[in-house]
GUDRENLO-945419 format. One record per atom (N, C-alpha, C): residue number from 1; x, y, z; residue in one letter. Coordinates in steps of 0.05 Angstrom, whole numbers. Example, Ala and Ser with C-alpha at 12.3 -4.5 7.8 and 13.67 -1.06 7.14 Angstrom:
BEGIN
   zadren       px       py       pz   mike
        1      264     -114      156      A
        1      246      -90      156      A
        1      264      -66      156      A
        2      257      -45      142      S
        2      273      -21      143      S
        2      258        1      157      S
***
This chain:
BEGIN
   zadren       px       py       pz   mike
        1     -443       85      478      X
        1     -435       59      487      X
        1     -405       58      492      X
        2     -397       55      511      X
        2     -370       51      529      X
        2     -350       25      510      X
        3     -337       22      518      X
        3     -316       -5      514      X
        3     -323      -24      539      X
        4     -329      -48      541      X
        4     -324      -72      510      X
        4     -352      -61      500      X
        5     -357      -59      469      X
        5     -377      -56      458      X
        5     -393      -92      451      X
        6     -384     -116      452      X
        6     -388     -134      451      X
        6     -385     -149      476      X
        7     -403     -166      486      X
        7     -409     -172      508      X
        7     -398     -206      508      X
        8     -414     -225      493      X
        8     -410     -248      477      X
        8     -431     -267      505      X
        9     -451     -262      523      X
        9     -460     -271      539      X
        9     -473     -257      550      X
       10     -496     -274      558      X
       10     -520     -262      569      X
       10     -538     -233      550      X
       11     -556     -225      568      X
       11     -568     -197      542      X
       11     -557     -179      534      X
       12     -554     -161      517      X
       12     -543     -142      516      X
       12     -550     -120      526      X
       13     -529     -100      532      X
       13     -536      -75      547      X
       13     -556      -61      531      X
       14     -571      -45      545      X
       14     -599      -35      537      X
       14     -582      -12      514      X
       15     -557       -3      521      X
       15     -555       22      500      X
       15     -535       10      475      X
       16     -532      -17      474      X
       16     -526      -26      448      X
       16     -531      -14      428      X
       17     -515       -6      417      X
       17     -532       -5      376      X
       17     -509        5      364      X
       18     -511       -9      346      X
       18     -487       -3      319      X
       18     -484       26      317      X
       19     -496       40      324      X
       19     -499       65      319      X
       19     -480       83      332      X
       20     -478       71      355      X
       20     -460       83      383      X
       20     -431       73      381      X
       21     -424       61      348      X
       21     -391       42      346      X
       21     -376       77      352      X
       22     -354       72      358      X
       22     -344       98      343      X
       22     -323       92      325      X
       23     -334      112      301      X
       23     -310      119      281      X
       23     -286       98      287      X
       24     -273       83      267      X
       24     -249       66      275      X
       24     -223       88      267      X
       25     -228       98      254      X
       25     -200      125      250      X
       25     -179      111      231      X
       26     -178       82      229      X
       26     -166       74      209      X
       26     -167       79      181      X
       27     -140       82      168      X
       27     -143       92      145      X
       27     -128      121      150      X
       28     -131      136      172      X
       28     -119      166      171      X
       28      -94      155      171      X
       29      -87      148      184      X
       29      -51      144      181      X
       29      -32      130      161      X
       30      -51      131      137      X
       30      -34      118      110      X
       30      -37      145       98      X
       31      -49      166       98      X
       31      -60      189       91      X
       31      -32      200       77      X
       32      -17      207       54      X
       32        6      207       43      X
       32       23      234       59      X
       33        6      248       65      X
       33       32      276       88      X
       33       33      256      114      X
       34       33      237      119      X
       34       44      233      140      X
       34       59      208      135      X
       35       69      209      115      X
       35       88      185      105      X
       35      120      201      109      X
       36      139      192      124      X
       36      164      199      125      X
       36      183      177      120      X
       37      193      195       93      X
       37      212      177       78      X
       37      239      188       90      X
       38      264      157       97      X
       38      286      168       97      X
       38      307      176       84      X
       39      325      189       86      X
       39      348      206       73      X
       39      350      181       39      X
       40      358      158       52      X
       40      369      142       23      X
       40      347      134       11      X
       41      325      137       17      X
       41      296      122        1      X
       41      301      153      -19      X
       42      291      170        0      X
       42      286      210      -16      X
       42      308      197      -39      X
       43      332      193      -34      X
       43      345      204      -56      X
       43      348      176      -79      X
       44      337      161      -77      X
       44      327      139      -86      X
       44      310      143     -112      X
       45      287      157      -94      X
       45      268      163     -108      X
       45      274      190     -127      X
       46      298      211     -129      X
       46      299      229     -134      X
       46      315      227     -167      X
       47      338      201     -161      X
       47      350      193     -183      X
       47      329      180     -198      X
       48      313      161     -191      X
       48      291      147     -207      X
       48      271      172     -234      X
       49      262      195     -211      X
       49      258      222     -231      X
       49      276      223     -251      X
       50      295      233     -241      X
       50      322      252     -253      X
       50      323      226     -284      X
       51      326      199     -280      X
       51      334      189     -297      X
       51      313      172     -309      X
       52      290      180     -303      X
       52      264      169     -313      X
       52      263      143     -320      X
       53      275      131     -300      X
       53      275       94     -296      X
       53      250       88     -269      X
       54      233       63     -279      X
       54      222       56     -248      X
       54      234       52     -226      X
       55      225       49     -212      X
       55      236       58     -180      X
       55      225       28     -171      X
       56      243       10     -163      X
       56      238      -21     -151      X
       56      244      -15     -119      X
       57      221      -20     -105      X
       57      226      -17      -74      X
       57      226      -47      -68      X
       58      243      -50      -47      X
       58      240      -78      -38      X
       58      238      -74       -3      X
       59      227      -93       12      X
       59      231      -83       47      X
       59      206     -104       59      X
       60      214     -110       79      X
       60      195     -130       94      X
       60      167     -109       97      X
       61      147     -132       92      X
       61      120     -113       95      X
       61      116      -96      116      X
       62       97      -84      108      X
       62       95      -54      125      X
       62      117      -37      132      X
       63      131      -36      116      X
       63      157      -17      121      X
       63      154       12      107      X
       64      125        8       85      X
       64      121       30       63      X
       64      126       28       45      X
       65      126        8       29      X
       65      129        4        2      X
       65      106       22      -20      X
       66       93        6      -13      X
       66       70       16      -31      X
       66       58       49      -16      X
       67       55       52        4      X
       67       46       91       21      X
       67       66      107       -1      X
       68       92       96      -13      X
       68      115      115      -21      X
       68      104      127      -41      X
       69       91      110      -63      X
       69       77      116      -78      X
       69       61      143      -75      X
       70       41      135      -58      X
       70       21      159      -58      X
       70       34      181      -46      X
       71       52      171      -22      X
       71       63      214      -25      X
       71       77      215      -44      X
       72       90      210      -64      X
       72       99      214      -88      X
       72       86      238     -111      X
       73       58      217     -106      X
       73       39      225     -120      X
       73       31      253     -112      X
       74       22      246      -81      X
       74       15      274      -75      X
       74       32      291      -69      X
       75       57      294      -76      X
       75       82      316      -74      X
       75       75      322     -101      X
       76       79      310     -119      X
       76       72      315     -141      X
       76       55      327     -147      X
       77       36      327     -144      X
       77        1      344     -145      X
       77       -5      323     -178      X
       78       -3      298     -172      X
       78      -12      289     -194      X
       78      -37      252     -170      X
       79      -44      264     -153      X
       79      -54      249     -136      X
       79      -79      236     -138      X
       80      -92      211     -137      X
       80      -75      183     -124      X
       80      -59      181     -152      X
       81      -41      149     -141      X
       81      -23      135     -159      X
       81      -56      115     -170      X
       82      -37      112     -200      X
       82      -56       89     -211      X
       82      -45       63     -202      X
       83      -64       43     -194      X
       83      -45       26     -179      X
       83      -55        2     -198      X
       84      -29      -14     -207      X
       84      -34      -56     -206      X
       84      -30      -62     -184      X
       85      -50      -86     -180      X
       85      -44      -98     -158      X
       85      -30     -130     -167      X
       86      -18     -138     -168      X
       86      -12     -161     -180      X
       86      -25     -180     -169      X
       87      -22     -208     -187      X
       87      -35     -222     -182      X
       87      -18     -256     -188      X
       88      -32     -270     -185      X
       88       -9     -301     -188      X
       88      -14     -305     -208      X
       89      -35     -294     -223      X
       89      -54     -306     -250      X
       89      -38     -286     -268      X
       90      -29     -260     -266      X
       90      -28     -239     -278      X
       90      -11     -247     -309      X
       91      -15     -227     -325      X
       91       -6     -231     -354      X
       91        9     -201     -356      X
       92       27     -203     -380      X
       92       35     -173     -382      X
       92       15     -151     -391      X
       93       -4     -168     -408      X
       93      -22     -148     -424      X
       93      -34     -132     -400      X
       94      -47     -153     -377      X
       94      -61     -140     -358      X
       94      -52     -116     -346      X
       95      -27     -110     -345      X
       95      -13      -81     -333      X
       95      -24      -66     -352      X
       96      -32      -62     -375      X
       96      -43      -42     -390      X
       96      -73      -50     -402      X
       97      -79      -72     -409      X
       97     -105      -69     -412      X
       97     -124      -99     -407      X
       98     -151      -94     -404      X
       98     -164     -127     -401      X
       98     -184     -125     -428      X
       99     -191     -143     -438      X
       99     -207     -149     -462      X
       99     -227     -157     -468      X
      100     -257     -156     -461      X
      100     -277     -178     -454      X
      100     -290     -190     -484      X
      101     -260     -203     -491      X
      101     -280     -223     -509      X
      101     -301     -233     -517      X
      102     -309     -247     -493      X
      102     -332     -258     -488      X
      102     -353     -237     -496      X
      103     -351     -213     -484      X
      103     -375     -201     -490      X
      103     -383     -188     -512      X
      104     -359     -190     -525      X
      104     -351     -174     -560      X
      104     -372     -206     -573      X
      105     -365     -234     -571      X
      105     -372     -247     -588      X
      105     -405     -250     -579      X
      106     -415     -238     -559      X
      106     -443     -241     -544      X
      106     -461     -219     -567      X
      107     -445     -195     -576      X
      107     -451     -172     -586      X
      107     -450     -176     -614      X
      108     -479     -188     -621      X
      108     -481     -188     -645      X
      108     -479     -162     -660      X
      109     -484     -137     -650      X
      109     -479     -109     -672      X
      109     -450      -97     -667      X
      110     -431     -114     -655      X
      110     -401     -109     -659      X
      110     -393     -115     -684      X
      111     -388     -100     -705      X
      111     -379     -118     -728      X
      111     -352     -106     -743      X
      112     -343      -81     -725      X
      112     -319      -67     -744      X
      112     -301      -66     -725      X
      113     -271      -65     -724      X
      113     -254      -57     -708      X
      113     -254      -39     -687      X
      114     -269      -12     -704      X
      114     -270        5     -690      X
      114     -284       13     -655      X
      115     -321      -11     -658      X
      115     -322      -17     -641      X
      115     -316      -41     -617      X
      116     -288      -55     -630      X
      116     -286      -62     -601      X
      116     -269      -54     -583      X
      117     -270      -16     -582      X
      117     -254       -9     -556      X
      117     -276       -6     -543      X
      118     -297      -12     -539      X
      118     -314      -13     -521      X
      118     -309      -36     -500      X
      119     -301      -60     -510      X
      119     -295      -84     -500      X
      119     -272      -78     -472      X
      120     -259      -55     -476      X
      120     -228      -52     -466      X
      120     -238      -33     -437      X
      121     -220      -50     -419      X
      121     -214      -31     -394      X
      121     -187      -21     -395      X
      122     -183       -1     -397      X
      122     -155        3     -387      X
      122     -142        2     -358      X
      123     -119      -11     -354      X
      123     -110      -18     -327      X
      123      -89       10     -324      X
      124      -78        1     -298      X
      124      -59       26     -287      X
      124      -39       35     -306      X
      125      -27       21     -323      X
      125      -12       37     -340      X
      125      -14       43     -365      X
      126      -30       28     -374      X
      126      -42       29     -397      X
      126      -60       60     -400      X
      127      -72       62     -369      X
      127      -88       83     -368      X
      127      -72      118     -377      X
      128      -39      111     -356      X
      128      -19      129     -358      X
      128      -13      133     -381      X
      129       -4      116     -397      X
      129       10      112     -418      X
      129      -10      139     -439      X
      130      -37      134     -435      X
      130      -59      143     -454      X
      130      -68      178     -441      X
      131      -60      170     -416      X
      131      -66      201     -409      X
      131      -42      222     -414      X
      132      -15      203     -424      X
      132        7      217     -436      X
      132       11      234     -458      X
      133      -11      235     -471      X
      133      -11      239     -499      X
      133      -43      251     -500      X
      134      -43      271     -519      X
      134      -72      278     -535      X
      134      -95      269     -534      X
      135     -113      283     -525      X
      135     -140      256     -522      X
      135     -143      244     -559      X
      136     -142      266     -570      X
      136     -146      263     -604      X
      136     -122      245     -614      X
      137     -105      241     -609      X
      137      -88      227     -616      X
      137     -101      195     -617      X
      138     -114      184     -592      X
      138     -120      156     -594      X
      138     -143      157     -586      X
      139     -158      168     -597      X
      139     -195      174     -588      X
      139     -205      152     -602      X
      140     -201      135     -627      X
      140     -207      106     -628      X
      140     -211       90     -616      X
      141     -182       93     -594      X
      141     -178       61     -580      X
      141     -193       75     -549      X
      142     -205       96     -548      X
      142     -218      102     -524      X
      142     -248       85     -516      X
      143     -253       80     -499      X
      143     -275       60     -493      X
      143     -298       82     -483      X
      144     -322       84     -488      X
      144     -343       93     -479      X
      144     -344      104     -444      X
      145     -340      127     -441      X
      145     -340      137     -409      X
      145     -307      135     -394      X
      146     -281      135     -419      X
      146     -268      134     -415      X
      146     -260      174     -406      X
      147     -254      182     -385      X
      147     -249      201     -373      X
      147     -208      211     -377      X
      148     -207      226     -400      X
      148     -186      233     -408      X
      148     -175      262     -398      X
      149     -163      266     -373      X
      149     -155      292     -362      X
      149     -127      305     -378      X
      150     -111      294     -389      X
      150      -87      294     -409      X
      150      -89      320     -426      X
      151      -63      329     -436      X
      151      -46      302     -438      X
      151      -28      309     -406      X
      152      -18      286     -382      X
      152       -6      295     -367      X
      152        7      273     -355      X
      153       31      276     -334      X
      153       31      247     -317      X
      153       21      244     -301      X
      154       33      212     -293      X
      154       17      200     -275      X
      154       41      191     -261      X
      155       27      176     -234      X
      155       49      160     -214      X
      155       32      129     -219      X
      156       51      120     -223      X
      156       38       88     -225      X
      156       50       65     -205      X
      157       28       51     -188      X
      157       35       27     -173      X
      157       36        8     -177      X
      158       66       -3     -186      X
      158       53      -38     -193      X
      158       61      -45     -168      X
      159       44      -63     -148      X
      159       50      -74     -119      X
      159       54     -101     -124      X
      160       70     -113     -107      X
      160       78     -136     -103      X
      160       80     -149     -133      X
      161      109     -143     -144      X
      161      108     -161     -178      X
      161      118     -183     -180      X
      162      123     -193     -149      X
      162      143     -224     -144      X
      162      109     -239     -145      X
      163       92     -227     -147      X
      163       68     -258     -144      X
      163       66     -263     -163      X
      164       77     -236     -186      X
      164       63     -250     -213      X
      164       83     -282     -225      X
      165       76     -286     -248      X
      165       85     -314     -258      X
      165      117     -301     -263      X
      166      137     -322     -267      X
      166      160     -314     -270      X
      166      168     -298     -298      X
      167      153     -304     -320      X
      167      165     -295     -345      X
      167      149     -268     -342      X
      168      127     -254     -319      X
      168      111     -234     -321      X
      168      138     -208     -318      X
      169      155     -208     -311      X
      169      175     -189     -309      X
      169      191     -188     -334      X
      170      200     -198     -354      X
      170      209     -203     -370      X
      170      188     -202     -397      X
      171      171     -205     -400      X
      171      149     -195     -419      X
      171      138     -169     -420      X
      172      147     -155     -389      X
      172      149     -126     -402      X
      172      169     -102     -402      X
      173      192     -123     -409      X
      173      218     -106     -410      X
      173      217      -80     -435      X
      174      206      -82     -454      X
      174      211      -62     -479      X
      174      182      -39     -470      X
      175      164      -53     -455      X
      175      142      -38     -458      X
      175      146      -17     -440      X
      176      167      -20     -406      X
      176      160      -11     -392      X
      176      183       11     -393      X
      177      206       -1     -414      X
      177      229       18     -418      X
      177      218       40     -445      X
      178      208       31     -465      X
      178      196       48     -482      X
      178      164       66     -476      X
      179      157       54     -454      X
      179      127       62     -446      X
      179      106       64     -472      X
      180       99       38     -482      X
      180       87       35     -507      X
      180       79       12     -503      X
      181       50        7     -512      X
      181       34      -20     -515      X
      181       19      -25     -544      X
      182       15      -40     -552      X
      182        5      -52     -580      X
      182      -26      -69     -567      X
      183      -46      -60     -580      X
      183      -65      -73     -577      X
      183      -76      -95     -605      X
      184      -77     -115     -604      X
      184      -83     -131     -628      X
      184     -116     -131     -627      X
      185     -119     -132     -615      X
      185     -158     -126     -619      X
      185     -164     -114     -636      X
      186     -138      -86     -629      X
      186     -157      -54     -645      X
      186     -143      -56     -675      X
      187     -132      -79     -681      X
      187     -117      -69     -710      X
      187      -88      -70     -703      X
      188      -84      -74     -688      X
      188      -61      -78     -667      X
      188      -45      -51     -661      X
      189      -60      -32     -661      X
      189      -55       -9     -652      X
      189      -41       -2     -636      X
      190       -9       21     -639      X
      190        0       23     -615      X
      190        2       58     -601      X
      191        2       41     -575      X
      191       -7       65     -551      X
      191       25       73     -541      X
      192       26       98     -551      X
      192       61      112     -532      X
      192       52      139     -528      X
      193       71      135     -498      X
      193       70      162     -482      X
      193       88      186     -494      X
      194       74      205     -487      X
      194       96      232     -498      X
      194      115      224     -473      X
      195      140      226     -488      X
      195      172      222     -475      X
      195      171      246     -451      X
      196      162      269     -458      X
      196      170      285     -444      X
      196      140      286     -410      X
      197      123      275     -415      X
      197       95      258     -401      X
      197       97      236     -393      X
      198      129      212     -390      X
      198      125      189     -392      X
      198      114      184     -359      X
      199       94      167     -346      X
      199       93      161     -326      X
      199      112      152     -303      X
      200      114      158     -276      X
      200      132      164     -265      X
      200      119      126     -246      X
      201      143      109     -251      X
      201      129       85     -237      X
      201      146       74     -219      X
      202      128       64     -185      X
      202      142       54     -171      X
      202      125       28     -171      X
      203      153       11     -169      X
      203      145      -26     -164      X
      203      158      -36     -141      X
      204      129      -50     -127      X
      204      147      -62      -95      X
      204      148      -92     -108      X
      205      160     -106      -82      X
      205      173     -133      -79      X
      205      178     -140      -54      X
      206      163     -162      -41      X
      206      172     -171      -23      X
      206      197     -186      -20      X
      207      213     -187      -37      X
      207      235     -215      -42      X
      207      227     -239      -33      X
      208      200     -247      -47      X
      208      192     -268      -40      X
      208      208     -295      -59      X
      209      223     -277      -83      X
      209      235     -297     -106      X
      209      250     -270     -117      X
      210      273     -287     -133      X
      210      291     -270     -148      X
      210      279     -261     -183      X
      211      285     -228     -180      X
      211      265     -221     -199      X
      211      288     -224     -221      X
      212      285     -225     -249      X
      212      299     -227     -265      X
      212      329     -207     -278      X
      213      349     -213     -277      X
      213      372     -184     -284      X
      213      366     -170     -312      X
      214      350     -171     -330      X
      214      343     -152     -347      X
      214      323     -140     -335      X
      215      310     -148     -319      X
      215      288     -129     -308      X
      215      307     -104     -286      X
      216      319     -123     -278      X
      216      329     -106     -252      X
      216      353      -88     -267      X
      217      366      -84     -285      X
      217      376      -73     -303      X
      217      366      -35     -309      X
      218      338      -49     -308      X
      218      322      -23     -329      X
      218      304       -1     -301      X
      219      317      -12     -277      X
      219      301       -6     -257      X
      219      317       11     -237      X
      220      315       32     -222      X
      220      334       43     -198      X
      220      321       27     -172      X
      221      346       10     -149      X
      221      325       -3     -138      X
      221      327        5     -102      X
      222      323        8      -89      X
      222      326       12      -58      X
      222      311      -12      -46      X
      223      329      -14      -26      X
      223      312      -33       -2      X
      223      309      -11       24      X
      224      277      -13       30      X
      224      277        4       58      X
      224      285      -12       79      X
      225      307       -8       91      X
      225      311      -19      116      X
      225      290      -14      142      X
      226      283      -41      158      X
      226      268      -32      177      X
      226      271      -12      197      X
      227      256       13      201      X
      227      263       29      217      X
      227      276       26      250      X
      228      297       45      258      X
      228      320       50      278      X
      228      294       53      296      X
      229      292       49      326      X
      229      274       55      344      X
      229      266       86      343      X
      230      289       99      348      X
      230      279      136      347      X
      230      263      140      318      X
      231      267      134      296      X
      231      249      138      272      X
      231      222      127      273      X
      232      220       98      294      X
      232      194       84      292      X
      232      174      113      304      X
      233      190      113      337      X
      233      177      127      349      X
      233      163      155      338      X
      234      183      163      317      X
      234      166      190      302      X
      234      142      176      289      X
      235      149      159      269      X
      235      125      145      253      X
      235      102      134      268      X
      236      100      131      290      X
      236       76      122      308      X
      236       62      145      316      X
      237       85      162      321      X
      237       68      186      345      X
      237       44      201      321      X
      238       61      201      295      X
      238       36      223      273      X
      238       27      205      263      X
      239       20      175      258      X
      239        2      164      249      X
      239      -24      156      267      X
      240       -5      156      297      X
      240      -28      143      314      X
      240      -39      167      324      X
      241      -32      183      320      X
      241      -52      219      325      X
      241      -63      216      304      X
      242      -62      210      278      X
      242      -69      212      261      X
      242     -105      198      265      X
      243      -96      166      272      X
      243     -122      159      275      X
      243     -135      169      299      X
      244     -126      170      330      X
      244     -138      181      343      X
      244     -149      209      340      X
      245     -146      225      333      X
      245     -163      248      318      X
      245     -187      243      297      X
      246     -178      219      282      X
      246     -200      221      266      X
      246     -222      199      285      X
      247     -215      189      302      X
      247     -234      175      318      X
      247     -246      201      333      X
      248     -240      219      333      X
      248     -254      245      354      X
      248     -257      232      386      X
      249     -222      225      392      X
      249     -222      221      418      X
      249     -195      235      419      X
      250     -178      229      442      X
      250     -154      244      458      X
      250     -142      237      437      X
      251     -125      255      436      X
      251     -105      248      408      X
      251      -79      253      421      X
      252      -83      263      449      X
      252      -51      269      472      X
      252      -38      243      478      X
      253      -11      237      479      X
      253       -3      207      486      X
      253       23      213      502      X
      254       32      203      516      X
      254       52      210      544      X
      254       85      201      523      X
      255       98      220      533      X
      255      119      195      521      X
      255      135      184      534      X
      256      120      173      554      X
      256      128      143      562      X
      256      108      124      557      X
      257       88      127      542      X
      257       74      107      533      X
      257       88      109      506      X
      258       96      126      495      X
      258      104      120      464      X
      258      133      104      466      X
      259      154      111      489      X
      259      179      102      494      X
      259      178       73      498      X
      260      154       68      521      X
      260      151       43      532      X
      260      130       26      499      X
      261      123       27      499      X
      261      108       16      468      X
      261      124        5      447      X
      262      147       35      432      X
      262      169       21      422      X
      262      185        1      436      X
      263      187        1      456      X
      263      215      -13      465      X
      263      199      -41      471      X
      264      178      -41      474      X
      264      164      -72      482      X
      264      163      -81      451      X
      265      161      -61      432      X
      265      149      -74      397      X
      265      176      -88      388      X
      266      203      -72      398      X
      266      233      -76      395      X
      266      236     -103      403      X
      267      227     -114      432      X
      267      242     -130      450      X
      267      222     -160      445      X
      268      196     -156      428      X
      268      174     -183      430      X
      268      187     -188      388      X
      269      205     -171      373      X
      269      215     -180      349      X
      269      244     -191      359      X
      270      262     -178      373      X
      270      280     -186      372      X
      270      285     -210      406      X
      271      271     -217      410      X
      271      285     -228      442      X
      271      260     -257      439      X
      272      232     -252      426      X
      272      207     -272      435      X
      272      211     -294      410      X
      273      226     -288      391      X
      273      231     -311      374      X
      273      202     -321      357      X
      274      182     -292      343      X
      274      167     -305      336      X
      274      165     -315      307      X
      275      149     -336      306      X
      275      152     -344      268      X
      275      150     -325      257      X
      276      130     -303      264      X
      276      128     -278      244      X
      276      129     -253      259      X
      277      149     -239      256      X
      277      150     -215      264      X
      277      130     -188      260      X
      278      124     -176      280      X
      278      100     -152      267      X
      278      112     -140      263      X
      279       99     -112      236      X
      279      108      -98      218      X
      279       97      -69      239      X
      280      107      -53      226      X
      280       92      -19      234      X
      280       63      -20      234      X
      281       60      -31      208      X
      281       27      -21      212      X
      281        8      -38      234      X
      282       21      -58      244      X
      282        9      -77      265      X
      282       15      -61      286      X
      283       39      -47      293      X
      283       42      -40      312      X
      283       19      -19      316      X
      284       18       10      293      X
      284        0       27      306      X
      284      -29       11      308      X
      285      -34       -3      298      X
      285      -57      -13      303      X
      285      -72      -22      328      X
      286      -48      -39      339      X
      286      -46      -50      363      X
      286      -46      -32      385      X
      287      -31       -4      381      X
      287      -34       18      401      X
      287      -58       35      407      X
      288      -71       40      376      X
      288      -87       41      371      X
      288     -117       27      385      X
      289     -113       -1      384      X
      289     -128      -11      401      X
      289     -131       -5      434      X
      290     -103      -11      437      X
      290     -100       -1      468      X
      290     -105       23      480      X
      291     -107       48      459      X
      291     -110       80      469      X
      291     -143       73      472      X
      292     -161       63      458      X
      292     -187       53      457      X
      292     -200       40      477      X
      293     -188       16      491      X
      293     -197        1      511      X
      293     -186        5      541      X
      294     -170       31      541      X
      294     -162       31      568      X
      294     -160       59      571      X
      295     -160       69      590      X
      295     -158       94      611      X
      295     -134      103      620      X
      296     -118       86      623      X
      296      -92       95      631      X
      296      -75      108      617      X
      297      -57      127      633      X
      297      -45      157      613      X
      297      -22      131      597      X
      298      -12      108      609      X
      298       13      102      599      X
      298        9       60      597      X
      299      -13       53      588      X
      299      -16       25      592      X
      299       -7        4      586      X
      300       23       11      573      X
      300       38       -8      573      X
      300       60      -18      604      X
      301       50        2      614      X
      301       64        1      649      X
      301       53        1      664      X
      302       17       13      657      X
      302       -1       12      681      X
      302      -22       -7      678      X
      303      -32      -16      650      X
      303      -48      -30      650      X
      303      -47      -51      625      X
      304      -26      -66      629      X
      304      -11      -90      613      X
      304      -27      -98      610      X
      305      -43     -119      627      X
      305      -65     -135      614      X
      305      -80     -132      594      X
      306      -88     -105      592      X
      306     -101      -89      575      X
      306      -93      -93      542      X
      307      -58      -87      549      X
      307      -38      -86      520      X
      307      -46     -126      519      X
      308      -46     -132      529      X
      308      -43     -176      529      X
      308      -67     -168      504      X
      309      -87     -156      518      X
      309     -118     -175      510      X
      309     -122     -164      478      X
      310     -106     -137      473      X
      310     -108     -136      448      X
      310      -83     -140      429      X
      311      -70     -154      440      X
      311      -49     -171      433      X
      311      -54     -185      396      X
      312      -83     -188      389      X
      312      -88     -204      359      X
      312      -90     -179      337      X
      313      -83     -156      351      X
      313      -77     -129      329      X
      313      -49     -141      326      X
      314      -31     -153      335      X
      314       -6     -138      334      X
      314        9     -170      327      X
      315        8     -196      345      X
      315       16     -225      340      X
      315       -8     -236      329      X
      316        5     -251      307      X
      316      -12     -274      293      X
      316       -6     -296      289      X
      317      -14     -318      281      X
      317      -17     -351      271      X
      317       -8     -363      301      X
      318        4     -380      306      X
      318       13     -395      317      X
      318       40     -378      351      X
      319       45     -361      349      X
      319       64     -344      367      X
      319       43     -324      385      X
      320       12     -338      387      X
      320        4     -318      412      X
      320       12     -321      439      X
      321       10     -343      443      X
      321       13     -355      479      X
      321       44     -343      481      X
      322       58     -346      463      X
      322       86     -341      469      X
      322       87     -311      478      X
      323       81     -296      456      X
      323       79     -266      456      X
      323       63     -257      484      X
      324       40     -268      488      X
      324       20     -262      514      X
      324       42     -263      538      X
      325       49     -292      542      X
      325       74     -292      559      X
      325       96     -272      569      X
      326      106     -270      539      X
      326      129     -243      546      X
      326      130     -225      556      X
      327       98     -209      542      X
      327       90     -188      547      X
      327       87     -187      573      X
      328       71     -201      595      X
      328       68     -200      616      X
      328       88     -195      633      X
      329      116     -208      627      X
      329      140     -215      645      X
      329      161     -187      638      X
      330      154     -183      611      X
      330      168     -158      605      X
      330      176     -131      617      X
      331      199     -126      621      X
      331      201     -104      641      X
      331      226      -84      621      X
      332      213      -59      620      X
      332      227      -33      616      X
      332      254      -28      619      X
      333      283      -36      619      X
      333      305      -25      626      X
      333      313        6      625      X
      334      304       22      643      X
      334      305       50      643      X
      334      336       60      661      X
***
């Protein structure tokens, strides 16, 4: 089945069928070898090692905050990162563990300390913290089908920690500098990493709010600046091969479709004045779309309309008509 695979009128073509989608390829280009970090992030991240402090990324979305992580990880050969995802609700305990009460008081043959680590999930660092150390060391506070590869590190993701509540950064100042948790459930048992095993942790931030100066204190921090045009242009060409290969179509791209592409993604952030600017990953997406729906070796010059109509990969909310506009009128200064 060809492109448009959706008709939205009249019957559908006799060779319809879900069957005939192809592969979306998305997903290959977050794939961590094809994450390229620059010179000041690398050495960012190198002091953060060296001095075994978390690593606070800050940078307008999609710039790589959170991808840094996983090539980290996978440079490391300690691959994936254990990730938090934060949350608005979030608590400090939750970075290391959740507790199901409820189901402990449901369980009438729970009756000793010992079994309620059954009750316990361990979260992303909590998990680290425990794979730091001896399985025999804390085989108590282990929960049934708990999978202990240790003792070794880990890379840990806490993502976005500006959603959590404001005192959530500051409630885990001793835990996250000592890498040690206390569980009161178990007897109030506490969980510490071998010093020389401590988990290796990166935390993003949108600067959506000002995170607290004892936190930011205990942290090495970088902001990724949005990428220079010549850097985008690398970061597109191996991500968007990336997915076009795993779509098992042309994965060849002209570069004047990659020249002309950047410089229109450059000129609709900086010249179209939209409420929200697109990020990288909108962009390959959006190209992505366009290598999909059109034929042309270079269709940001030959078959614009084409780039318009999949225009809702790339502009969102309220700045389409504007963006549609531009795009049309937009012309190349070569």
């Amino acid at each position: 089945m060809k492109f448009p695979f959706f008709k939205g009128g009249g019957e559908a073509a006799p060779e319809a069928d879900w069957r005939a989608l192809p592969p979306s390829g998305i997903g290959a280009e977050t794939r961590p070898e094809h994450y390229e970090a620059d010179p000041e992030l690398a050495d960012a991240v190198n002091v953060a090692l060296l001095m075994n402090k978390p690593l606070l990324l800050t940078g307008d979305p999609g710039t790589g905050k959170t991808q840094l992580a996983y090539r980290l990880a996978w440079e490391l050969n300690i691959f994936p990162p254990l990730k938090f995802e934060t949350k608005s609700a979030s608590v400090a305990r939750d970075l290391f563990y959740i507790y199901d009460a409820l189901g402990r008081f449901h369980d009438a043959q729970c009756q000793t300390p010992e079994d309620a680590a059954r009750y316990i999930t361990y979260n992303a660092l909590g998990r680290a913290v425990l794979l730091a150390a001896p399985r025999d060391q804390y085989k108590a506070c282990l929960p049934p089908g708990f999978t202990h590869d240790g003792p070794r590190r880990s890379v840990v993701l806490i993502d976005e920690i500006d959603k959590a509540p404001r005192d959530f950064p500051n409630d885990i100042l001793n835990e996250i500098e000592q890498m040690y948790f206390r569980i009161p459930e178990l007897g109030n048992a506490e969980i510490a990493a071998d010093r020389a095993l401590c988990p290796v942790v990166v935390i993003t931030s949108n600067s959506e709010r000002h995170l607290p100066d004892p936190f930011l204190r205990r942290c090495v921090y970088h902001h990724i600046r949005f990428p220079e045009p010549d850097r985008m242009r690398r970061i597109v060409e191996t991500r968007l091969r990336a997915i076009l290969t795993a779509r098992k179509g042309d994965a060849d791209m002209s570069d004047a479709f990659l020249s002309d592409a950047v410089a229109l993604f450059y000129a609709l952030r900086d010249q179209c004045q939209l409420s929200k600017k697109p990020s990288t990953a909108e962009l390959i997406l959006w190209l992505a779309a366009i290598r999909g729906m059109s034929g042309a070796d270079n269709p940001i010059a030959e078959d614009r309309e084409t780039a318009v109509r999949a225009m809702g990969a790339l502009v969102k909310t309220g700045d389409m008509e504007r963006a549609r506009e531009f795009m049309r009128e937009w012309r190349q200064d070569r």
